[in-house]
C-alpha positions in Angstrom: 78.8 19.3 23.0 80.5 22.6 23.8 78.8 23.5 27.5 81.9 23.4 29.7 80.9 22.8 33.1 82.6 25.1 36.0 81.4 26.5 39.2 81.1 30.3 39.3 80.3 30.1 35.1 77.6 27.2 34.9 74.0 28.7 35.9 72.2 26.1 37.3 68.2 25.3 37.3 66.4 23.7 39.9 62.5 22.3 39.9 61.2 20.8 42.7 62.7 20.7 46.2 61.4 17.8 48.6 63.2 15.5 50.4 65.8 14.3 47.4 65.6 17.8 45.5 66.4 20.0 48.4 69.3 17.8 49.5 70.6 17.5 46.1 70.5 21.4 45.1 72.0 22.2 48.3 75.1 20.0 47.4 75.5 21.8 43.8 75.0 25.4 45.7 78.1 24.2 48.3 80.0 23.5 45.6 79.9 26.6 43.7 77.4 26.8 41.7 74.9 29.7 41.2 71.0 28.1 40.8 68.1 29.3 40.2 65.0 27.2 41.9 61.4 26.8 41.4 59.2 24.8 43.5 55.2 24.1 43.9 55.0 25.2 47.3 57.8 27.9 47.2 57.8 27.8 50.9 60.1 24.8 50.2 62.7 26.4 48.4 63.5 29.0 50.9 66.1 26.9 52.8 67.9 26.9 49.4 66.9 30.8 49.3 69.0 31.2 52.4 71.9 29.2 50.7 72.1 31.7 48.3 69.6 30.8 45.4 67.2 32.9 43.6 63.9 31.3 43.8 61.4 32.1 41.2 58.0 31.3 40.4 57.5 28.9 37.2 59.5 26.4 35.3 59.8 28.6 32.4 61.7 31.5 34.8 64.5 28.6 35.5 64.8 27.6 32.1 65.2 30.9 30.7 68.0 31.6 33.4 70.0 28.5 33.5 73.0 26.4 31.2 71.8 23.1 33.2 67.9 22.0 34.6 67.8 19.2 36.9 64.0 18.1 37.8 63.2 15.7 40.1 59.4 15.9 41.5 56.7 13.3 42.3 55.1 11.6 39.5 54.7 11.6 35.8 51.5 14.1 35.5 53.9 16.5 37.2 56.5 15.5 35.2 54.2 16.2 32.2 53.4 19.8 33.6 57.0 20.7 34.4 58.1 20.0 31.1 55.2 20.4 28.6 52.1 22.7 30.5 52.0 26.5 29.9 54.9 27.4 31.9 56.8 24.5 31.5 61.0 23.9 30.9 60.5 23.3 27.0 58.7 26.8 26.7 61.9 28.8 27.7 64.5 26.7 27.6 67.3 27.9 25.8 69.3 26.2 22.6 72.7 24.8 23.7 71.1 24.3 27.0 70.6 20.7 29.2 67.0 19.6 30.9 67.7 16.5 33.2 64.7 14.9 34.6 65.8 12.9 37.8 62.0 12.2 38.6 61.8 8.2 38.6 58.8 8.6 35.4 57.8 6.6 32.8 60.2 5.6 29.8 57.6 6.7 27.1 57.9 10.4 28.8 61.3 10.4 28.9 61.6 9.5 25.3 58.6 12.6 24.3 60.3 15.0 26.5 64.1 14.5 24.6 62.1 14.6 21.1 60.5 17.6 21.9 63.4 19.3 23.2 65.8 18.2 20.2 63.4 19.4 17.8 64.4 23.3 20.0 67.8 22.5 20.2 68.2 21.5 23.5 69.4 17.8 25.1 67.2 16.1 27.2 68.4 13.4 29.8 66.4 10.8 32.2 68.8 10.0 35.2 66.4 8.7 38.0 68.8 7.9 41.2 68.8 5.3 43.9 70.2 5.9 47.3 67.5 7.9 49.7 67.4 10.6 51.5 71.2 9.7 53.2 72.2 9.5 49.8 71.4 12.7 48.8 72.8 14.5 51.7 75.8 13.1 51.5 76.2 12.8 47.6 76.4 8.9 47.7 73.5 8.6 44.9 73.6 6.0 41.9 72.7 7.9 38.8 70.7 6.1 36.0 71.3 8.1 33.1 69.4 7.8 29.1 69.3 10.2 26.5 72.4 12.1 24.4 75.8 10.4 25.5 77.3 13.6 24.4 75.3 15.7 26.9 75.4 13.1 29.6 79.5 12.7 29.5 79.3 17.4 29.5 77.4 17.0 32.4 79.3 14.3 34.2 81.1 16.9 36.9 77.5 18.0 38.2 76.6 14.7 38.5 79.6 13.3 40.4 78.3 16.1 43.2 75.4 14.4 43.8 76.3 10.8 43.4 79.2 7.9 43.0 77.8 5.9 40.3 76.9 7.5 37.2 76.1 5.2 34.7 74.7 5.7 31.3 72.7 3.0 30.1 71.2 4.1 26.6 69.1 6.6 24.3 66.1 8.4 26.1 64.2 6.7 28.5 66.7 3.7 29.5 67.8 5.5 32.9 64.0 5.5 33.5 64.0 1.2 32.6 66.9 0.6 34.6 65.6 2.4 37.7 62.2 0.1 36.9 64.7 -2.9 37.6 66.4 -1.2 40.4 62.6 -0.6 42.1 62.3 -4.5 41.3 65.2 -5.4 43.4 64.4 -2.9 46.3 60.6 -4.3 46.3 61.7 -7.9 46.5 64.2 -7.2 49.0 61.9 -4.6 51.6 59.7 -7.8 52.3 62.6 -10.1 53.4 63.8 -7.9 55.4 60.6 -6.6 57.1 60.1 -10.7 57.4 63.4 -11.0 59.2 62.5 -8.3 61.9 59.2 -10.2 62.6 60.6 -13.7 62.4 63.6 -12.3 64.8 61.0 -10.7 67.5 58.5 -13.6 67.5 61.5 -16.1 68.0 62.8 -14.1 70.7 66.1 -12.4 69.6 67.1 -8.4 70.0 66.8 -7.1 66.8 69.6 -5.2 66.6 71.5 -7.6 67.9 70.7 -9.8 64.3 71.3 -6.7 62.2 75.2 -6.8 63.6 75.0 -10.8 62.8 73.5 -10.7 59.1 74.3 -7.4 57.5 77.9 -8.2 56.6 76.9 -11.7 55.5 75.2 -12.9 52.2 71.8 -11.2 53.6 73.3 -7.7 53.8 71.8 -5.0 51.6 71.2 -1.3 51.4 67.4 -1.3 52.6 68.7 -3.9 55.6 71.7 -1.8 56.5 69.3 1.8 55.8 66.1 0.7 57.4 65.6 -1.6 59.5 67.2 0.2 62.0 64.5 2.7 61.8 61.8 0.0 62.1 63.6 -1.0 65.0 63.6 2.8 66.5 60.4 3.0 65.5 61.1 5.8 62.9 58.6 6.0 59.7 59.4 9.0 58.5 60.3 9.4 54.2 63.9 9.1 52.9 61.0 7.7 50.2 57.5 8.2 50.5 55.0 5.3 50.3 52.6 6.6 47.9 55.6 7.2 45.7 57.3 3.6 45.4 53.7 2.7 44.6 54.0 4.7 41.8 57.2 3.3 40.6 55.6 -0.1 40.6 52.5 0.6 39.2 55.0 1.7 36.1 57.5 -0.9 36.2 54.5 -3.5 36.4 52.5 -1.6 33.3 55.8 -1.9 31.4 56.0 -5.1 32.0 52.6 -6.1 30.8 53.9 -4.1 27.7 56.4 -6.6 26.9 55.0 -9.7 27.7 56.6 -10.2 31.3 54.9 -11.6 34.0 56.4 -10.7 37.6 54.5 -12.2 40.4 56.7 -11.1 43.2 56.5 -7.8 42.5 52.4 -7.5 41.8 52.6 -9.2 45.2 54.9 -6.6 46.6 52.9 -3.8 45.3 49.5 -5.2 46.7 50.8 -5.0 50.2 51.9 -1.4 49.7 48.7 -0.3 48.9 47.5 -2.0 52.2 49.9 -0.2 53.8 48.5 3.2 52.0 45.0 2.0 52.6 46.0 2.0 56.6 46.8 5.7 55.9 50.5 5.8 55.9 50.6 6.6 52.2 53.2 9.8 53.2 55.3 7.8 55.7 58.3 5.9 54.9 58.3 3.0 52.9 59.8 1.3 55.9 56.3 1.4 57.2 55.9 -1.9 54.9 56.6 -3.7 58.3 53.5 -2.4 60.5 51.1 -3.9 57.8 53.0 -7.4 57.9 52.7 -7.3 61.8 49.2 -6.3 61.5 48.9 -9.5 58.7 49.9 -12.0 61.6 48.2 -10.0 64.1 50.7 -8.6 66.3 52.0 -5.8 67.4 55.6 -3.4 66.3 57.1 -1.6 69.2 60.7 -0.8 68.5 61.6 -4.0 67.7 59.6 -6.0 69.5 56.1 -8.2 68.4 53.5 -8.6 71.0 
């Protein structure tokens, strides 16, 4: 495709500004580019107003000013009404133009949402990312990308701002499959390590003290290295929010019923989230995952400690 990407001539387009989108925005705006940002609660966007961008109030306004549109808000429904409702991207986007839904969404969506926009001339990606909030601050995200490899190899310099891996995996709606098998690996993996803390404190050893001994080793992982240090401070505030992982699971485990797949550890996973939600921290950090296994064996978390 002919969009050449450069800072100072490529107008970008920005919907939805939490704790990923604001960080990731901000990144594009420091290096150069002019963006034009819509969020639900515009109260959000204003940081990124003071960085320079021009915040207005739908969708639609952002499509009709902007080369590139990178979305990336909370779940499919609002996926559904940024791109398809009255005001929505695919109203006023423009032909020639990109839509890239970073959202972690269903792969069905992603596949409707490029069909509609190719039949208006206009490329559609998915490219969910994995890395958290320190990712996105410090551009260190993996980038799942599906849809047009055309548009997705055009579009390659904005996403090498935001992340180190960039990876396309197939036609619409395979970024969204391969961040289902990424959630996998991150569910499987938040209960070992939330079971290490607890074994470690009931047997008696410091905490952080085993992090330095096992994070290097064959045990070592992002979520260990990421997280458990803010279990052990006591820290459960989002890089990812709760309620939101339970969302990814409930759709990698309905696409899995869809093709026949039984996967027991992560149903099991996904259960004790939702005890976790059901205990009210549904908005906290999905390091939280380790007060509801302490309250399983009946014991207390204090920074580290079990009592």
């Amino acid at each position: 495709m002919d969009l050449r990407i450069e800072p100072g001539r490529t107008r970008i387009g920005w919907v939805g500004t939490g704790v990923m989108g604001a960080a990731m925005c901000g990144r594009l705006l420091e290096a150069g580019y002019a963006a034009t940002v819509s969020n639900r609660t515009r109260s959000k966007a204003e940081p990124l107003a003071a960085k320079g961008a021009r915040v207005v109030a739908s969708p639609a306004e952002v499509a009709a000013a902007s080369d590139v549109v990178f979305t990336i808000v909370g779940h499919p429904r609002d996926v559904r009404e940024v791109y398809l409702g009255v005001d929505g991207l695919l109203t006023a986007a423009r032909p020639g133009s990109v839509v890239v839904d970073m959202t972690t969404s269903e792969p069905s969506l992603a596949a409707q949402i490029a069909e509609l926009a190719a039949s208006k001339s206009v490329r559609a990606l998915d490219a969910p990312v994995s890395g958290g909030d320190v990712g996105a601050r410090e551009g260190r995200l993996s980038i799942m990308v599906g849809g047009d490899e055309g548009a997705a190899e055009a579009l390659r310099p904005l996403f090498e701002v935001l992340g180190r891996t960039i990876v396309r995996h197939g036609p619409a709606g395979s970024g969204q499959h391969a961040k289902m098998a990424n959630q996998v690996l991150i569910a499987g993996n938040m209960v070992g390590v939330c079971e290490a803390l607890l074994y470690a404190s009931k047997a008696g050893l410091d905490p952080e003290t085993l992090l330095r001994s096992v994070s290097s080793g064959a045990a070592g992982s992002w979520s260990l290295s990421n997280l458990a240090p803010r279990m052990i401070a006591g820290d459960f505030e989002p890089g990812f929010f709760v309620e939101h992982f339970l969302k990814d699971m409930g759709i990698a485990l309905a696409e899995s019923r869809r093709m026949g797949l039984a996967l027991p550890g992560l149903a099991l996973v996904e259960q004790l989230y939702r005890a976790v939600a059901a205990q009210g921290m549904g908005r906290k950090g999905t390091q939280a995952l380790v007060l509801a296994l302490a309250d399983l064996s009946r014991v207390g978390w204090n920074g580290g400690r079990t009592a």
